[in-house]
C-alpha positions, 0 to 999 in steps of 0.5 A: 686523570682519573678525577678529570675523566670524571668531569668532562666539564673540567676536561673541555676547560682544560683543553680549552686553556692548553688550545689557547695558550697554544694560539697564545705562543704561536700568535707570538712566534715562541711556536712555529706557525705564527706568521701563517696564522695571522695570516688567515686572521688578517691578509698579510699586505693588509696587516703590513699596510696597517702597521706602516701607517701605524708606525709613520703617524707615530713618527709624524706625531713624534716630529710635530713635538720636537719641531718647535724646540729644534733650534736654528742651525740643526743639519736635518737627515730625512729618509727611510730606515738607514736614517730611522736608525742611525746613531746621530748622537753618536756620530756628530757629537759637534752638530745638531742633528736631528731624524726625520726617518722613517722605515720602509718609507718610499720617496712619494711617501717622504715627499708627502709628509715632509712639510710636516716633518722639518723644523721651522728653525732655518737649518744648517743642511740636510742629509738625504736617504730617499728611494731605497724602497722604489729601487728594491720594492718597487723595482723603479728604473734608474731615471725614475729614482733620480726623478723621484729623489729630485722631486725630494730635492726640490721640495727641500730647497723650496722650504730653505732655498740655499741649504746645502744638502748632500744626497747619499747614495743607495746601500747594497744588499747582502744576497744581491745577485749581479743584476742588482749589483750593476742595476744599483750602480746605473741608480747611483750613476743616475742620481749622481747625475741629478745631485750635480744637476741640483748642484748639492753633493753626492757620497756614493755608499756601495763601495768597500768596506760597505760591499765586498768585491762583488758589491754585496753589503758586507756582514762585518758593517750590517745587522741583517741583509739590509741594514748597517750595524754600529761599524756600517755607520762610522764607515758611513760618519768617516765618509761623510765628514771627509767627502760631505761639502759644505756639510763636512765641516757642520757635521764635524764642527770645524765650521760653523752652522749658518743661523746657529748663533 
């Protein structure tokens, strides 16, 4: 101490090297602090908005890359982060499954990259996960998801008239209060009502062993308050190969996929 006391330089140096490692670690979340301090360097909406369209033109880029190799046949899931994050390979190991999620993703957003997210190649069908961020987020009523989810839909069949698709409906929460809970179940009522509209099948998904018996995702089947961990996703595969139509039996590979050869 005696010998940097001596030279205030290599104090001021020292201290710097200590301040900056300090900043380092928080910056990083090692040390408390670090949501707050990017904060003042960059607003945090601004920095999520960044990141957002960082992390989707990076899945859209990915998905012009697989797109031409993705044969005829394939069953297509588009939606947000249940999707981005599901196994496929896993849990259709009979099928050709290709994701076209993409994480904190509203339907407006899905709806404008989807042109260039889907094959060329016919597909087999599509499973669809769309509007869970215009219902959490966004706070969006009822027949407002069902008339967002339908123009998804819509444009889904104008790219592969006579697809089927099965429409999944909107995951619970872990904290959800009542008024979520019975908001949810208005939601899936109404998108019920649009998949039979649209006629293409519906599998609701806040239902037991999911949600316990006040509608509130389970621990046991999630990884964190929003999303399904490895067990959520074989209840969700179980479901869907028992309850999915015409997709059931692709997916499980008891039937075949049309224009699959």
């Amino acid at each position: 101490m005696q010998r940097l006391a001596s030279h205030p330089a290599a104090v001021v140096a020292a201290l710097l090297v200590a301040a900056l490692v300090v900043l380092v670690l928080v910056w990083n979340d090692v040390l408390p602090g670090g949501w707050t301090l990017r904060g003042w360097v960059e607003p945090h909406a601004e920095r999520a908005a960044r990141e957002q369209r960082e992390r989707s033109a990076a899945r859209l880029a990915l998905f012009r890359r697989e797109n031409p190799a993705v044969p005829a046949g394939a069953v297509v899931f588009v939606g947000s982060s249940t999707i981005e994050r599901w196994p496929l390979e896993t849990s259709f190991p009979a099928a050709t499954c290709v994701d076209r999620g993409i994480g904190n993703e509203s339907s407006a957003e899905l709806l404008e990259r989807l042109a260039g997210s889907l094959p060329a190649a016919r597909p087999a069908g599509f499973v669809v996960y769309a509007a869970s961020i215009d219902f959490r987020r966004e706070n969006a009523p009822p027949d407002a998801v069902a008339a967002r989810v339908g123009r998804v839909l819509d444009a889904l069949a104008a790219a592969h008239a006579g697809v089927p698709t099965l429409l999944l409906g909107l995951q619970s929460e872990r904290d959800a209060p009542p008024g979520f809970v019975e908001r949810l179940r208005r939601t899936d009522a109404a998108l019920r009502a649009l998949a039979r509209a649209r006629g293409v099948a519906f599998l609701e998904t806040a239902r037991p062993p999911l949600v316990d018996p006040q509608g509130r995702l389970t621990v046991a089947c999630s990884a964190d308050d929003l999303h399904l961990n490895a067990r959520g996703y074989a209840v969700l595969t179980d479901w869907i190969l028992a309850e999915g139509g015409p997709l059931a039996g692709i997916l499980g590979g008891t039937s075949p996929a049309p224009g699959g050869g």
